[in-house]
VEXDREN-2710 file (C-alpha; in Angstrom, 1 decimal):
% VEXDREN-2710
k/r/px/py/pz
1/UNK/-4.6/11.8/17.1
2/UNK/-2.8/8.6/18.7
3/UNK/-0.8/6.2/17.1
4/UNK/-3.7/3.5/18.2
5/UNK/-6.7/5.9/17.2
6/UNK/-5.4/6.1/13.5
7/UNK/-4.3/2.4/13.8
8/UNK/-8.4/2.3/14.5
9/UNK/-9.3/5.0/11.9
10/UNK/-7.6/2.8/8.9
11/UNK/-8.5/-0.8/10.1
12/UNK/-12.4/0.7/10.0
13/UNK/-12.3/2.3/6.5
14/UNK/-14.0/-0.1/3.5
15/UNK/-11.3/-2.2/1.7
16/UNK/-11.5/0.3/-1.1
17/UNK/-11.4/3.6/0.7
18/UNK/-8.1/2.1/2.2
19/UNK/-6.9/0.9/-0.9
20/UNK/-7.3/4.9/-2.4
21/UNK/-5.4/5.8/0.9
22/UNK/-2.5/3.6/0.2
23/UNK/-2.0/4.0/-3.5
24/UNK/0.0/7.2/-3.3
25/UNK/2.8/5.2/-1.7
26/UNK/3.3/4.4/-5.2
27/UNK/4.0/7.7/-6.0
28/UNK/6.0/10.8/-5.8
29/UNK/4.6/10.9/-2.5
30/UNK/5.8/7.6/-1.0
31/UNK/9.0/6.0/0.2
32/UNK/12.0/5.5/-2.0
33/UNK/11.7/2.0/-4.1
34/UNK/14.6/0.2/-2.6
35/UNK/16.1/-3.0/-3.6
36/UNK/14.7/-5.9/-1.3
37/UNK/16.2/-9.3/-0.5
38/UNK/17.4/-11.3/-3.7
39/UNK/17.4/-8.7/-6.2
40/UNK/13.8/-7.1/-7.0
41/UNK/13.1/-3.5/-6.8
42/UNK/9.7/-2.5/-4.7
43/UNK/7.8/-1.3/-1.8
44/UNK/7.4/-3.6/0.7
45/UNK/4.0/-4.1/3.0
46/UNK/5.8/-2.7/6.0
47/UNK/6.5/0.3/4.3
48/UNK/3.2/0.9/3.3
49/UNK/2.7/0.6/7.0
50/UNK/5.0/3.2/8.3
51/UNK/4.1/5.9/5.0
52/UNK/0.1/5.6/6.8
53/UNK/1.7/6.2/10.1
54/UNK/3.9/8.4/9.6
55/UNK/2.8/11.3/11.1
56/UNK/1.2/8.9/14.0
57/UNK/4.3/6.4/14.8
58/UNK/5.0/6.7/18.4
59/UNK/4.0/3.3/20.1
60/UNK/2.3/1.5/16.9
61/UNK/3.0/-1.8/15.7
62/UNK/3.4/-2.2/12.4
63/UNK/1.3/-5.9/13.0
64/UNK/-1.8/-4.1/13.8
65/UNK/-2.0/-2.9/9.9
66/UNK/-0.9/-5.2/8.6
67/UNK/-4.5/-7.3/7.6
68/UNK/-6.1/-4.5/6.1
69/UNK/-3.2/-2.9/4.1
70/UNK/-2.9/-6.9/2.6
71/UNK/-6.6/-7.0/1.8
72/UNK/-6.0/-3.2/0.3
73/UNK/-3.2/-4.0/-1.5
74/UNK/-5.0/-7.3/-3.1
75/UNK/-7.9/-4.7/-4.4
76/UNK/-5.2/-2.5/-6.0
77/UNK/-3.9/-5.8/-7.6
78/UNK/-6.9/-6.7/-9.1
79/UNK/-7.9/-3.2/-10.5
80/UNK/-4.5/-3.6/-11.9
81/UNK/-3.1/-0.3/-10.6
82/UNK/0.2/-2.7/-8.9
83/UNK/2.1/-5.6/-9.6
84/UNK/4.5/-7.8/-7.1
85/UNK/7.5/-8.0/-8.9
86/UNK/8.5/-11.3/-6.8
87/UNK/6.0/-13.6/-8.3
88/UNK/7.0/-16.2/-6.4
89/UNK/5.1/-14.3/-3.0
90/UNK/1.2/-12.9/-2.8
91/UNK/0.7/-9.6/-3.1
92/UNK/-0.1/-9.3/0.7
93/UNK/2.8/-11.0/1.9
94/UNK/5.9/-9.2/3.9
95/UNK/8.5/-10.2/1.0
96/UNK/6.3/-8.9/-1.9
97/UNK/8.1/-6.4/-3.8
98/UNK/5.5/-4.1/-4.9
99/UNK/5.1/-1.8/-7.8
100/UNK/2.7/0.9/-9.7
101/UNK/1.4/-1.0/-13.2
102/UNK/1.6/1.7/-16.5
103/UNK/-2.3/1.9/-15.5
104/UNK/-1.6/2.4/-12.0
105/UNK/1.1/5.3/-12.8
106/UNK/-1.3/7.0/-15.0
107/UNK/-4.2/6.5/-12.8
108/UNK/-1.6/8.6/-10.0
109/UNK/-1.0/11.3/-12.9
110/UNK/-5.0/11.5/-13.3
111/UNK/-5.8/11.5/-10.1
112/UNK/-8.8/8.7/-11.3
113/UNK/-7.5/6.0/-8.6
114/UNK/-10.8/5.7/-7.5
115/UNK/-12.3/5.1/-10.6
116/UNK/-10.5/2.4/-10.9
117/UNK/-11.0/0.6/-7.6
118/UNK/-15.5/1.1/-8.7
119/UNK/-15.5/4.1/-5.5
END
């Protein structure tokens, strides 16, 4: 598949169906948890972008994600499977710093993500 047919693929799953797609990033599964900016420890939106597309990344733009991950990452919020350690940003926003909750970890170990998210 093409870097702009899975950039497709994820932009046309339900808010929710993304949202289970991109809560392994939170796990053993994702990228390393690095320290970002002024001191908080997290995974950023961008990352989240380039875990989806990482078997896909030749020619996309991490912009075309971007929307959907945010509106994905505000569901996950508000289950309360992650948390933005910076408070001072939205969950969606490029500088969040974002983290599993102890629900959202356990959820991971359980494997009841969707549950949680009403799927």
């Amino acid at each position: 598949m093409t870097a702009r047919a899975e950039v497709k693929r994820l932009n046309e799953l339900p808010t929710a169906e993304l949202a289970a797609t991109i809560m392994p990033v939170f796990g053993t599964e994702g990228p390393p948890v690095k320290k970002i900016w002024w001191g908080a420890r997290g995974i950023e939106v961008f990352q989240i972008c380039d875990w989806l597309m990482r078997d896909n990344s030749e020619g996309y733009r991490r912009a075309w994600l971007w929307k959907a991950i945010a509106r994905a990452l505000h569901l996950l919020a508000d289950a309360g499977l992650i948390e933005n350690a910076r408070r001072w940003t939205r969950v969606g926003a490029i500088a969040a710093a974002l983290q599993p909750t102890e629900l959202g970890r356990t959820a991971l170990e359980e494997g009841t993500v969707r549950e949680h998210l009403g799927m």
